[in-house]
TORDREN-872978 format. One record per residue (C-alpha): x, y, z; residue in one letter. Coordinates in steps of 0.1 Angstrom, whole numbers. Layout:
<pts>
PT      x      y      z  residu
PT      X      Y      Z       A
...
</pts>
This chain:
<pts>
PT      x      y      z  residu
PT   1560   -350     30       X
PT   1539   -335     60       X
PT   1508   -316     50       X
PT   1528   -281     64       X
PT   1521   -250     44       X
PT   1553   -219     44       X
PT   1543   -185     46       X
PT   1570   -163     32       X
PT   1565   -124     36       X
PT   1586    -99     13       X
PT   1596    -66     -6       X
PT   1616    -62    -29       X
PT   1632    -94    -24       X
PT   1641   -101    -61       X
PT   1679   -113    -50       X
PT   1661   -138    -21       X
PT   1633   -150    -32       X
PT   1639   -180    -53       X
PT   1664   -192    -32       X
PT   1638   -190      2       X
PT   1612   -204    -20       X
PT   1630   -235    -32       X
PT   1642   -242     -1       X
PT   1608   -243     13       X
PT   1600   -266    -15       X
PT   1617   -291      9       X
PT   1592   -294     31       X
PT   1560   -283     12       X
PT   1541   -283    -18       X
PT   1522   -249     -8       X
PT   1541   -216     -6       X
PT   1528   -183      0       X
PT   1543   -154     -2       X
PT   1529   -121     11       X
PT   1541    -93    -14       X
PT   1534    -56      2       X
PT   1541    -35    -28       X
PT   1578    -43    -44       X
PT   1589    -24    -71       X
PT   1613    -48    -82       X
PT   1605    -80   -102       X
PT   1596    -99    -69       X
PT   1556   -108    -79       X
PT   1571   -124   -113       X
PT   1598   -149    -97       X
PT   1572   -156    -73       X
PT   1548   -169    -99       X
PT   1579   -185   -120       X
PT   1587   -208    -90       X
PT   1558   -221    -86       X
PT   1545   -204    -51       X
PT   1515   -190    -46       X
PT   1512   -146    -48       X
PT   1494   -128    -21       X
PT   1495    -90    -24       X
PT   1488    -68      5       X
PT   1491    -38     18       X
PT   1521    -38     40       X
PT   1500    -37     83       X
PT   1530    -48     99       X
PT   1552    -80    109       X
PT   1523   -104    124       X
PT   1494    -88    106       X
PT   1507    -98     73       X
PT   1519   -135     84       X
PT   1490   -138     98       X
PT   1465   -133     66       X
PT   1490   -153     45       X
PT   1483   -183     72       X
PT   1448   -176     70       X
PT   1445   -187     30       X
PT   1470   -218     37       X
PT   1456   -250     24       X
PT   1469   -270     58       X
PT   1468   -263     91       X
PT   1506   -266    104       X
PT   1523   -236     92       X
PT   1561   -226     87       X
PT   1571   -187     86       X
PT   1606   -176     68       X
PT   1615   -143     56       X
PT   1629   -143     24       X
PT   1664   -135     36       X
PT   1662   -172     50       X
PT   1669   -207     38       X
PT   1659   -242     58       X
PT   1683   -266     56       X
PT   1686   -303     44       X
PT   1688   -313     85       X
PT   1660   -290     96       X
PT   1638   -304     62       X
PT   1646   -341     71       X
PT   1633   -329    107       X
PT   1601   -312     96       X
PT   1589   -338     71       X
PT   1597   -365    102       X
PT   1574   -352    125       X
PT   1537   -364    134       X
PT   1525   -332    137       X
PT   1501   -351    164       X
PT   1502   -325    194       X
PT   1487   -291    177       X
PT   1500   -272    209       X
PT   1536   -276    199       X
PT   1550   -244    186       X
PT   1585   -261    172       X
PT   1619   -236    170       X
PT   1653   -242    155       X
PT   1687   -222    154       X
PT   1693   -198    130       X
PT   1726   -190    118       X
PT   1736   -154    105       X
PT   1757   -142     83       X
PT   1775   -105     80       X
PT   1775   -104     42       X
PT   1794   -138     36       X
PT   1810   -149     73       X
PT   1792   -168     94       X
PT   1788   -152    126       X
PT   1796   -180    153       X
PT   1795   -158    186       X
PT   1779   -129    204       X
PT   1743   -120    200       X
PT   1740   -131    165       X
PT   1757   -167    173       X
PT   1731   -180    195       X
PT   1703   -171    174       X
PT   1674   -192    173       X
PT   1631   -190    164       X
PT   1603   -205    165       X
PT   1585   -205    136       X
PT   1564   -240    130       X
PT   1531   -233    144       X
PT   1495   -247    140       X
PT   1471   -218    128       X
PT   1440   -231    146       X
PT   1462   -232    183       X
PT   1485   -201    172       X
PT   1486   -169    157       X
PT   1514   -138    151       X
PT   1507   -108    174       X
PT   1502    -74    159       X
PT   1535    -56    176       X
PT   1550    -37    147       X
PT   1588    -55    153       X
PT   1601    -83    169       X
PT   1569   -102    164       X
PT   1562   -137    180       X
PT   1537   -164    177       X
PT   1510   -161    207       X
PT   1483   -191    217       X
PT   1467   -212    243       X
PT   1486   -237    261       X
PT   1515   -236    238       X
PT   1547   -252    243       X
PT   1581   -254    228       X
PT   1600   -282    213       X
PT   1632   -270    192       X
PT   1642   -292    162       X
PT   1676   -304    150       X
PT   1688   -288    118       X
PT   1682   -251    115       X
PT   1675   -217     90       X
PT   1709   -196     74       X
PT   1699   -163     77       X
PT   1712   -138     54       X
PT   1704   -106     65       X
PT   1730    -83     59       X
PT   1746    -86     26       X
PT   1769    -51     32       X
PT   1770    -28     57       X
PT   1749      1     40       X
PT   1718    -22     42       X
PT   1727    -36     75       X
PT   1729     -3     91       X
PT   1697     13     72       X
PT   1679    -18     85       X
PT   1695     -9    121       X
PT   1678     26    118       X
PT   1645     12    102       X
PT   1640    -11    132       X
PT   1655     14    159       X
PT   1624     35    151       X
PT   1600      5    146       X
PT   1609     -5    184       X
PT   1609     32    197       X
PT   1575     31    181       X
PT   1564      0    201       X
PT   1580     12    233       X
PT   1558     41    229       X
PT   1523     23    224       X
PT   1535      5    255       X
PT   1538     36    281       X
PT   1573     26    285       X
PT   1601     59    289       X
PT   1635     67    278       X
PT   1652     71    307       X
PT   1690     84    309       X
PT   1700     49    320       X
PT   1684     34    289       X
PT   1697     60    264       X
PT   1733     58    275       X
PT   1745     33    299       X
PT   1725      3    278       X
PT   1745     10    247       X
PT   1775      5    264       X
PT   1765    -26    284       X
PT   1751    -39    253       X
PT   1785    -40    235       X
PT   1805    -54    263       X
PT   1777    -83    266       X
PT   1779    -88    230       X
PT   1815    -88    224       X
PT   1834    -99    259       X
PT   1812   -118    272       X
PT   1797   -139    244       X
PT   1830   -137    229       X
PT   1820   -117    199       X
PT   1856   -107    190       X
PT   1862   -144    179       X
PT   1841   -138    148       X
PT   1871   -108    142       X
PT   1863    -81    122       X
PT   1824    -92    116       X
PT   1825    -95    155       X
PT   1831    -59    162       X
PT   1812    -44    133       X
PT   1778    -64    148       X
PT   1787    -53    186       X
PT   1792    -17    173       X
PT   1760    -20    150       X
PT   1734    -33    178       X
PT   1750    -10    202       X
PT   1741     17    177       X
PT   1706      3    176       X
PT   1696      5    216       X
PT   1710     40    217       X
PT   1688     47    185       X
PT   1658     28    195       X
PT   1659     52    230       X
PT   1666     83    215       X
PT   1633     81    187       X
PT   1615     67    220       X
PT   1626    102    239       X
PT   1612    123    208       X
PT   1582    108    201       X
PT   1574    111    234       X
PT   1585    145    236       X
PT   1559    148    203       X
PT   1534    134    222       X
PT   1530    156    250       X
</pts>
């Protein structure tokens, strides 16, 4: 096994964590999970499977991985939410690689599911991240969503194998976590002078869904395939409509 250390961050992840935690057991033998404040049993499973607890108030996506990486024993790092699992084939690549060439930032797909179907097409079906990083070469940025992993003279190298990714386990979560990251962005946008324009508020939505579900042929997942074109429409539309009041707010 390589010396890689897995940084997992989480809330009230009580129904995830276990799973995220053993399957990170594939690859290493030092876990960290960065707990902001659950007020389910999360901390205890944490401790009964053997990872390490790190609690913290919640500063955002990168801010958190990045002081969970900071207490790692090794130097190569791999980030999972606890919504994810690695996979046998993605393992058997980690735990093969030399781990030589600390400017490598190494990716993988990531396949998501809409409570128990496997979404094959559209946005969702050509899914992938990069997540194995070295922490001395690489570090999380501090944007508040969509966060990514920044350095010097990085390059990427994706790996066979890959993460399942359940995110959505029904709709009432997926759309509350459509809303929760449609103000997240707006948010970001904001911090980053950037404006709501008409053309962003109304015409994106639209192109957004055609992309998703004509174009990338996100009607052949059927009924998952429309309800995730509808859903991330929703978001754009949402994301440029909390943009246009908090910049309204702000002036």
């Amino acid at each position: 096994m390589n010396s890689i250390s897995v940084i997992i961050i989480a809330k009230n992840e009580a129904e995830n964590i276990v799973d995220c935690i053993m399957s990170a057991k594939q690859v290493s033998k030092d876990i960290i999970v960065a707990e902001s404040g659950s007020q389910d049993n999360t901390q205890a499973l944490v401790i009964k499977a053997g990872a390490r607890l790190l609690q913290t108030d919640w500063k955002g996506y990168g801010q958190t991985r990045n002081e969970a990486a900071a207490i790692a024993v090794n130097n190569w790092v791999l980030a999972l939410d606890a919504d994810e699992r690695v996979t046998p084939k993605l393992a058997a690549a980690i735990t093969n690689l030399s781990l030589e060439d600390n400017s490598i930032l190494y990716g993988f797909k990531r396949s998501n599911f809409l409570a128990t179907k496997k979404l094959r097409f559209g946005e969702w079906g050509k899914d992938k991240v990069y997540r194995l990083y070295n922490k001395h070469n690489a570090a999380w940025d501090l944007l508040l969503v969509h966060e990514n992993i920044i350095g010097s003279g990085i390059h990427k190298k994706l790996l066979p194998g890959g993460l399942l990714h359940y995110t959505m386990k029904d709709l009432a979560e997926y759309r509350a976590k459509t809303i929760l990251y449609a103000r997240l962005s707006a948010e970001k946008y904001a911090d980053q002078g950037r404006k709501a324009t008409l053309l962003k508020r109304f015409i994106s939505p639209t192109f957004s869904f055609v992309q998703n579900y004509i174009v990338r042929l996100g009607f052949l997942d059927g009924k998952a395939g429309y309800i995730t074109a509808c859903t991330d429409s929703k978001y754009i539309f949402l994301k440029y409509k909390f943009l246009h009041e908090l910049l309204q707010q702000r002036k």
